[in-house]
FIMAR-353299 format. One record per residue (C-alpha): residue number from 0; residue in one letter; x, y negated, z. Coordinates in pm, 1 decimal, always signed. Layout:
N
resi | resn | px | py | pz
NUM | A | X | Y | Z
...
***
This chain:
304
resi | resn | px | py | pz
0 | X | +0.0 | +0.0 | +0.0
1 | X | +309.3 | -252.2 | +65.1
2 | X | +406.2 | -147.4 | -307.5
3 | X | +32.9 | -271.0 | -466.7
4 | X | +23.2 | -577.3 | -219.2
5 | X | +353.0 | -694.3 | -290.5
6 | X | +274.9 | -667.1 | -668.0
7 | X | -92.6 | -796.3 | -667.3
8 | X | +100.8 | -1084.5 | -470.1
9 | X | +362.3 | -1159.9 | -710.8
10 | X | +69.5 | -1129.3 | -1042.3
11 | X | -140.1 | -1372.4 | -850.0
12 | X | +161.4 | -1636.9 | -783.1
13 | X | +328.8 | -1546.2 | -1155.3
14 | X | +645.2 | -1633.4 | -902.5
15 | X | +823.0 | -1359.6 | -692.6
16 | X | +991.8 | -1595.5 | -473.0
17 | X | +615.0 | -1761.8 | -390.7
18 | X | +472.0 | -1422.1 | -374.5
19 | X | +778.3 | -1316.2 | -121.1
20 | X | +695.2 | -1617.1 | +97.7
21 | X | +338.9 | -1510.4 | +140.2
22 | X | +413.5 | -1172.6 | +259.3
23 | X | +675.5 | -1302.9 | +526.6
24 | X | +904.5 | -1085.7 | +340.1
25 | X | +1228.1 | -1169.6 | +106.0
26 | X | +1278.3 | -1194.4 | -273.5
27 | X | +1458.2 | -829.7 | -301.9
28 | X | +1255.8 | -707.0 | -67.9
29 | X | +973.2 | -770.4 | -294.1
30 | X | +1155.4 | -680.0 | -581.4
31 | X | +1181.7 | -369.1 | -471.8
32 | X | +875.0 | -246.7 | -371.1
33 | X | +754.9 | -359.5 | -719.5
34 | X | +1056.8 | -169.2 | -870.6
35 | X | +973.4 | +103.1 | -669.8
36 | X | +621.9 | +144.0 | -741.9
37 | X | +660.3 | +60.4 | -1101.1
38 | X | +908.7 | +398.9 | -1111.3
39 | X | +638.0 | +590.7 | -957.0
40 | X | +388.5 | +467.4 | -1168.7
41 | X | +633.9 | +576.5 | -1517.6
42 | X | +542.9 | +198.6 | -1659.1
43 | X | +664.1 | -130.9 | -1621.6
44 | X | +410.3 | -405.3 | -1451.9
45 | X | +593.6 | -725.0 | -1552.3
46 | X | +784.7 | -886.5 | -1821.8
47 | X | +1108.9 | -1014.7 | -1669.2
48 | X | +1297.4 | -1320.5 | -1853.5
49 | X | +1450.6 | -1649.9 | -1854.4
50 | X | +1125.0 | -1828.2 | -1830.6
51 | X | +978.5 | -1643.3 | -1561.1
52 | X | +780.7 | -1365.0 | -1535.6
53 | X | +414.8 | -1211.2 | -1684.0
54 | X | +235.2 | -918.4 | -1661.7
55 | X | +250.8 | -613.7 | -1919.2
56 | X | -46.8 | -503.0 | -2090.3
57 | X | -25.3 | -228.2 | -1802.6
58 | X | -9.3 | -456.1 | -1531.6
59 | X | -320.8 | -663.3 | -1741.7
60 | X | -490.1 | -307.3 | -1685.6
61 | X | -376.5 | -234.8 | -1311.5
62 | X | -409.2 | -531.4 | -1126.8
63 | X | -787.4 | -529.1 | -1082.8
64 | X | -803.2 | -206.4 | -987.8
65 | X | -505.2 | -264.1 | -748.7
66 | X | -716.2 | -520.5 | -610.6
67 | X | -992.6 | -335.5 | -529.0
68 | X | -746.7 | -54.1 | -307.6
69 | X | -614.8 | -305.5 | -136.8
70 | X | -986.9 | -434.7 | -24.2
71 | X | -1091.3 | -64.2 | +33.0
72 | X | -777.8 | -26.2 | +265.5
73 | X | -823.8 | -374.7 | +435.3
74 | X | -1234.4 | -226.6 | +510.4
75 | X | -1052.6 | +125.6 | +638.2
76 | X | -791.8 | -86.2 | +893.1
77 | X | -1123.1 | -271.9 | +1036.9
78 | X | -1323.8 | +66.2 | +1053.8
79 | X | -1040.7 | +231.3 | +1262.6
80 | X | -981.4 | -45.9 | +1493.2
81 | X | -1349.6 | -130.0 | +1550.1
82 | X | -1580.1 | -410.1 | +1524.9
83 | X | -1486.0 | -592.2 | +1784.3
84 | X | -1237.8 | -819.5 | +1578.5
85 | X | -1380.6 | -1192.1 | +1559.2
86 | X | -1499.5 | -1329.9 | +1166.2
87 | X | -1198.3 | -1497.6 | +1041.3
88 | X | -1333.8 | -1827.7 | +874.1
89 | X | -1175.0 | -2088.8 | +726.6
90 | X | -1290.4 | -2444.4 | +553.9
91 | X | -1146.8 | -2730.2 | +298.5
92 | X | -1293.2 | -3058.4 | +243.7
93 | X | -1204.9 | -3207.3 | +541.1
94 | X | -1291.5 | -3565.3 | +465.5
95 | X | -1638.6 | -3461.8 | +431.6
96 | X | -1634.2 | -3257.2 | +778.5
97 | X | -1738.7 | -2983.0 | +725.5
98 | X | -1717.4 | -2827.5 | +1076.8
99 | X | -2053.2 | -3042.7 | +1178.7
100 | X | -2251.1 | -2785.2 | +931.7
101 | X | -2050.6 | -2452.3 | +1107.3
102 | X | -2123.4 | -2564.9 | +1485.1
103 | X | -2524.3 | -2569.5 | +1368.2
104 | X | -2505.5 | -2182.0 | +1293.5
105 | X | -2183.2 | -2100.9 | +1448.2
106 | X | -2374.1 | -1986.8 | +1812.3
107 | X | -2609.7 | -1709.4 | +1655.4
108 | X | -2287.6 | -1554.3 | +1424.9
109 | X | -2098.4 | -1384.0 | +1677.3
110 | X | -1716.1 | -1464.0 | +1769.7
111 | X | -1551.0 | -1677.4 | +1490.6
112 | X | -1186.9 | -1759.4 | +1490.5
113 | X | -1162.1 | -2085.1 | +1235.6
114 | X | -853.7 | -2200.0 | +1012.3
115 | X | -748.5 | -2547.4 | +850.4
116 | X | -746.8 | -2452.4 | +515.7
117 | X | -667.7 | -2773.5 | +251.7
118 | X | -875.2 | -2695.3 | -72.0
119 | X | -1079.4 | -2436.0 | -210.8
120 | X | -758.0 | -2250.3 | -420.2
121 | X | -560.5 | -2216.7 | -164.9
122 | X | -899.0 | -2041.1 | +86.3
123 | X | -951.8 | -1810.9 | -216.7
124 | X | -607.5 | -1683.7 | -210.9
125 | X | -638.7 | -1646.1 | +161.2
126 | X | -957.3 | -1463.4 | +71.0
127 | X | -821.5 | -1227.9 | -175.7
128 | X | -520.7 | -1161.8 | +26.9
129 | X | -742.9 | -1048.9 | +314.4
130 | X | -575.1 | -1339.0 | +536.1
131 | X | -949.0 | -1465.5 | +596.7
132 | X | -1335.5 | -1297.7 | +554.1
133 | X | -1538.3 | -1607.1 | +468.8
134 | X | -1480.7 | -1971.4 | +421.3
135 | X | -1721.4 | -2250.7 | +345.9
136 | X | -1693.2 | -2557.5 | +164.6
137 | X | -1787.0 | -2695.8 | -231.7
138 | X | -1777.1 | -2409.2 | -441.2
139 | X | -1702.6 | -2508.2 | -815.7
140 | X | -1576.3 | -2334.7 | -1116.2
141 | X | -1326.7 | -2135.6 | -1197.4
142 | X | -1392.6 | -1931.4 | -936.9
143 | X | -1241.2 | -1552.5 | -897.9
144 | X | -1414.0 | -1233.1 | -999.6
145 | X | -1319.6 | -1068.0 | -677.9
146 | X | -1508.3 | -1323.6 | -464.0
147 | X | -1917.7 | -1405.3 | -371.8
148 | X | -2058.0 | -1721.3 | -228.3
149 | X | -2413.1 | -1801.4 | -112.8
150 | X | -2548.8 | -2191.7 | -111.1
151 | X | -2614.0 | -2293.8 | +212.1
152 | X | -2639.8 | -2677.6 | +202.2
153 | X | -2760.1 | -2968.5 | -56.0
154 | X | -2673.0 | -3252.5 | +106.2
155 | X | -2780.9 | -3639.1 | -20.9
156 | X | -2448.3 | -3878.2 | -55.9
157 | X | -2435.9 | -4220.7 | -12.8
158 | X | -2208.6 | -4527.2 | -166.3
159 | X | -1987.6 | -4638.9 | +55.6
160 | X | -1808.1 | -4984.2 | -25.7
161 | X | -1712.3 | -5327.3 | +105.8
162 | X | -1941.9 | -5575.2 | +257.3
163 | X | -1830.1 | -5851.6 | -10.0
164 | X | -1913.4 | -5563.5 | -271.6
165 | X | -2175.1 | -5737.8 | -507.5
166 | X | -2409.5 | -5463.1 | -445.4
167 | X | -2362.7 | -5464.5 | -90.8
168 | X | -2726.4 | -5609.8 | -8.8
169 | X | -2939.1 | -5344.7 | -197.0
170 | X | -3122.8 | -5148.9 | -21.2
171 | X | -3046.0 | -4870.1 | -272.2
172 | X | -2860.7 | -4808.4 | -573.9
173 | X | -2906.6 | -4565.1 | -905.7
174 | X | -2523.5 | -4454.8 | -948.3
175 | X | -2509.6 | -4616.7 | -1321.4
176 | X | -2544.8 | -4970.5 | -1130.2
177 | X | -2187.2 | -4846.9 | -1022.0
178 | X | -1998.3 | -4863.3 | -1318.4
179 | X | -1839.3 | -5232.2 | -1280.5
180 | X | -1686.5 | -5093.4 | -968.9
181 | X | -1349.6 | -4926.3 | -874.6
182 | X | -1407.6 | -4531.4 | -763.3
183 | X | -1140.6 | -4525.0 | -493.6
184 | X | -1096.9 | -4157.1 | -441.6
185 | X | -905.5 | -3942.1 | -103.3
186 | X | -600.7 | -3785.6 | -330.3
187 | X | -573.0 | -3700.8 | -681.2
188 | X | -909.0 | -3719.4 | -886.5
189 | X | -840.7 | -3420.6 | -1089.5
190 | X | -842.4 | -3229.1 | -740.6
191 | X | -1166.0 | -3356.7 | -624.4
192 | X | -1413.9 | -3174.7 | -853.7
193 | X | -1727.4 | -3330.8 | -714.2
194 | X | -1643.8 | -3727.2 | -755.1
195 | X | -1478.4 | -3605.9 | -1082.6
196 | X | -1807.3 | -3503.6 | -1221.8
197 | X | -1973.4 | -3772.2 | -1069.4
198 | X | -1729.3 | -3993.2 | -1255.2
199 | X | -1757.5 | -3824.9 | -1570.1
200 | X | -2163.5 | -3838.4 | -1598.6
201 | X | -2210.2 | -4183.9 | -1484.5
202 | X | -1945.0 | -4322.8 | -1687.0
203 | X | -1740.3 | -4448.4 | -1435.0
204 | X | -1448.8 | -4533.7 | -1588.0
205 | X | -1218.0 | -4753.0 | -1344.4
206 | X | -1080.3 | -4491.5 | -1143.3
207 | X | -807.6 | -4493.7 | -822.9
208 | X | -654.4 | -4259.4 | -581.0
209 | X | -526.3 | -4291.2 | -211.2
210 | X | -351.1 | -4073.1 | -38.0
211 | X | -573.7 | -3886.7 | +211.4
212 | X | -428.9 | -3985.1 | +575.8
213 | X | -845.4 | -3928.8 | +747.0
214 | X | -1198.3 | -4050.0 | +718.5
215 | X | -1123.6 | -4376.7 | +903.1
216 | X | -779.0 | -4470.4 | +710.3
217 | X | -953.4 | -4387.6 | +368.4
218 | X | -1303.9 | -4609.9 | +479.8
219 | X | -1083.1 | -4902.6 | +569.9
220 | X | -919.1 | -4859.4 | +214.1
221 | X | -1241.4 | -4918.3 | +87.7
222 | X | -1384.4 | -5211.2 | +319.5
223 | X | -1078.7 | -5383.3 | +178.4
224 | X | -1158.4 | -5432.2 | -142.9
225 | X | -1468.5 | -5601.1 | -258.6
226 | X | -1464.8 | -5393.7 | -602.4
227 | X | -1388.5 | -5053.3 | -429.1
228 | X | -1658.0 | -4791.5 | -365.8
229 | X | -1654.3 | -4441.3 | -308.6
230 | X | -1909.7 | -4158.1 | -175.9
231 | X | -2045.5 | -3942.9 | +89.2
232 | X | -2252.7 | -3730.9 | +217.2
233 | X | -2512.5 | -3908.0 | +413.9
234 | X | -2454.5 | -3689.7 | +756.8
235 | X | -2103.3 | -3714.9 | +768.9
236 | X | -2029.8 | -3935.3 | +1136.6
237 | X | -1882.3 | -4269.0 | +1004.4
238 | X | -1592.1 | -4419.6 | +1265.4
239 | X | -1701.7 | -4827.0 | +1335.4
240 | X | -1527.5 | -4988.6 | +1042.3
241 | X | -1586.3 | -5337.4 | +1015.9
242 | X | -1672.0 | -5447.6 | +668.0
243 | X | -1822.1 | -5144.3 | +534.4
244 | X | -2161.6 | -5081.7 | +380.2
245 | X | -2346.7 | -4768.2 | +326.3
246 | X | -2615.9 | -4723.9 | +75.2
247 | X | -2844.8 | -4468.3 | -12.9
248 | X | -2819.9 | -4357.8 | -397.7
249 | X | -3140.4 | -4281.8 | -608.1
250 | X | -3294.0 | -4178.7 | -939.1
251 | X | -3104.1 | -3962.1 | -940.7
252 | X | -2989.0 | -3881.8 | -551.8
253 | X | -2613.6 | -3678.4 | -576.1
254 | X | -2656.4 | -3381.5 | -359.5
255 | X | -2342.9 | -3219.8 | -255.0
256 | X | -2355.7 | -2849.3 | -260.9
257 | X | -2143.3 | -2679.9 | +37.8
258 | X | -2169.3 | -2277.4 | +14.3
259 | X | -1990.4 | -1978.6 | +205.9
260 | X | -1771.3 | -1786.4 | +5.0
261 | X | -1647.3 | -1440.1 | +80.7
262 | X | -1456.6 | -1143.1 | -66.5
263 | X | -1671.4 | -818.3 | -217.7
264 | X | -1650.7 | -538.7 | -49.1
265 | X | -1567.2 | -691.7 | +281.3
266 | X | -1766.2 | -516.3 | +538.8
267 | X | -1718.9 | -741.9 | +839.2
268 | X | -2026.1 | -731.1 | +1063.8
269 | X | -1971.7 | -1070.2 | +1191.4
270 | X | -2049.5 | -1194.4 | +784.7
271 | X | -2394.6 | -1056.8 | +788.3
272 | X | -2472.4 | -1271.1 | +1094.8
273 | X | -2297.9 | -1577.8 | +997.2
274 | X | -2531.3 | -1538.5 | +612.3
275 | X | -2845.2 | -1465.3 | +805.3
276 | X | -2766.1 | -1756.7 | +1098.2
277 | X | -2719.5 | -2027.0 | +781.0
278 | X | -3002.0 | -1895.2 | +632.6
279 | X | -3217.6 | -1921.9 | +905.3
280 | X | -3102.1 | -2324.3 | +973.8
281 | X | -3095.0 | -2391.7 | +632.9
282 | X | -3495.6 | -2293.3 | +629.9
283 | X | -3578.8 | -2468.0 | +968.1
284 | X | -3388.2 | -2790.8 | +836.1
285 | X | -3453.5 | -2781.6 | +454.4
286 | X | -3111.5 | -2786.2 | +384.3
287 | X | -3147.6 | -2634.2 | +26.4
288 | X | -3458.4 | -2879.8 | -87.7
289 | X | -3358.5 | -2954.5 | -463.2
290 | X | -3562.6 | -3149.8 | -719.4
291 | X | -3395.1 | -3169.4 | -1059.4
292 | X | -3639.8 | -3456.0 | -1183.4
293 | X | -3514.8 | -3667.6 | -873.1
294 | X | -3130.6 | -3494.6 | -807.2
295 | X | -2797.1 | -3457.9 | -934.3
296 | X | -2584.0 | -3181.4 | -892.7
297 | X | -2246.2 | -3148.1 | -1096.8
298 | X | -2401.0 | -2689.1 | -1142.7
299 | X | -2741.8 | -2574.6 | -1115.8
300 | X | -2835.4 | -2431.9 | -735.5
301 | X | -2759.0 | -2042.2 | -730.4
302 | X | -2768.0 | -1823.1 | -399.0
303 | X | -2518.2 | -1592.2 | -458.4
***
């Protein structure tokens, strides 16, 4: 099993010094377990060269299957050391908080032992790697074959801009009426699929990026500048920043979609209670209310 995780590892990175540094283990070390399994197996798994390394039209043809034993022996460790382990969970999107959704649901789905992860790549891979069993944030495509998600929240976003913003006094705002402004963005747009998209259908075209130091640095940024806005969802807590406006977007409202995302085949107990406890809040609080003559959302609504 070290010889299949070290290569599914090194196909996923395309990099066996990255794919080293994942397991804890070194470069030869990982070279050899590849080398090692690729003698058992009579066939080579990668193409070795100057310019790095790629997968063989064998490797094309073992690595999902490789996959899949290394989930099956993940589910056979948890069966033999019980179910007493606690739900590994992990979330990204930090700026948007996502930990005030969790605590709502995290008190009726059992013991849950939660991680910092950055963005949603880097959860996946902790997903697929078995480092994690669920994670929840904005689920968006590409997203890997080996991995399930179930919506759990559509929540309503807001402008947020400076009080000298010429829009400032309106009650409300349709996002066109938000074109003349700057979108001031947490980090690198091309990273933040959601205000990407929103970008991209309301023809928002003056576009800048920050770098992502908190909620409270990146609001200030904005309150700065009277052509600055950006946007959020309308329940995240806001830290007392003088100079700052928030105003409710309409016709249509942007909802932003957070889901929990999870590997197939894992068998954790602790996931059917943490699916069935946000299902159950996301009924009593109509969380997943959606009307596509009224909303936005960058993909349709899907469960699963």
């Amino acid at each position: 099993m070290a010889q299949v995780r070290a290569f599914v590892r090194a196909a996923e990175e395309m990099h066996f010094g990255r794919a080293a540094g994942t397991l804890g283990i070194s470069q030869q070390a990982l070279s050899k377990r590849i080398a090692r399994l690729e003698s058992l197996l009579g066939t080579d798994l990668f193409q070795r060269g100057g310019n790095g390394v790629g997968l063989t039209a064998a490797g094309q043809r073992f690595l999902q299957p490789a996959r899949q034993t290394l989930a099956a022996a993940d589910a056979a460790v948890a069966a033999a050391v019980g179910k007493d382990r606690p739900l590994r969970v992990d979330v990204w999107g930090h700026l948007y908080a996502p930990m005030r959704t969790l605590a709502q649901v995290a008190g009726r789905a059992g013991e849950l032992v939660l991680g910092h992860g950055r963005d949603l790549p880097s959860v996946a891979a902790a997903l697929l790697h078995g480092d994690i069993d669920a994670a929840f944030g904005r689920v968006h495509p590409p997203l890997h074959a080996g991995l399930a998600h179930r919506l759990v929240r559509l929540e309503p976003v807001d402008a947020v801009l400076s009080a000298d913003h010429p829009l400032a006094a309106e009650p409300a705002l349709r996002p066109d009426q938000l074109r003349g402004g700057v979108l001031w963005a947490p980090g690198a747009l091309d990273r933040l699929d959601f205000l990407h998209q929103f970008a991209d259908r309301f023809d928002i075209r003056n576009r800048a990026s920050s770098v992502n130091l908190g909620l409270a640095h990146f609001l200030a940024e904005v309150a700065g500048d009277p052509q600055r806005f950006s946007l959020l969802p309308a329940d995240v807590p806001r830290p007392e920043i003088p100079g700052l406006r928030s105003v409710p977007l309409v016709s249509p409202t942007p909802l932003y979609a957070w889901s929990l995302l999870w590997r197939t085949g894992n068998r954790h107990p602790g996931l059917t209670s943490l699916t069935a406890a946000c299902a159950a809040e996301a009924a009593q609080s109509r969380w997943l209310e959606y009307n596509p003559a009224h909303d936005w959302l960058p993909e349709p609504p899907h469960t699963r």
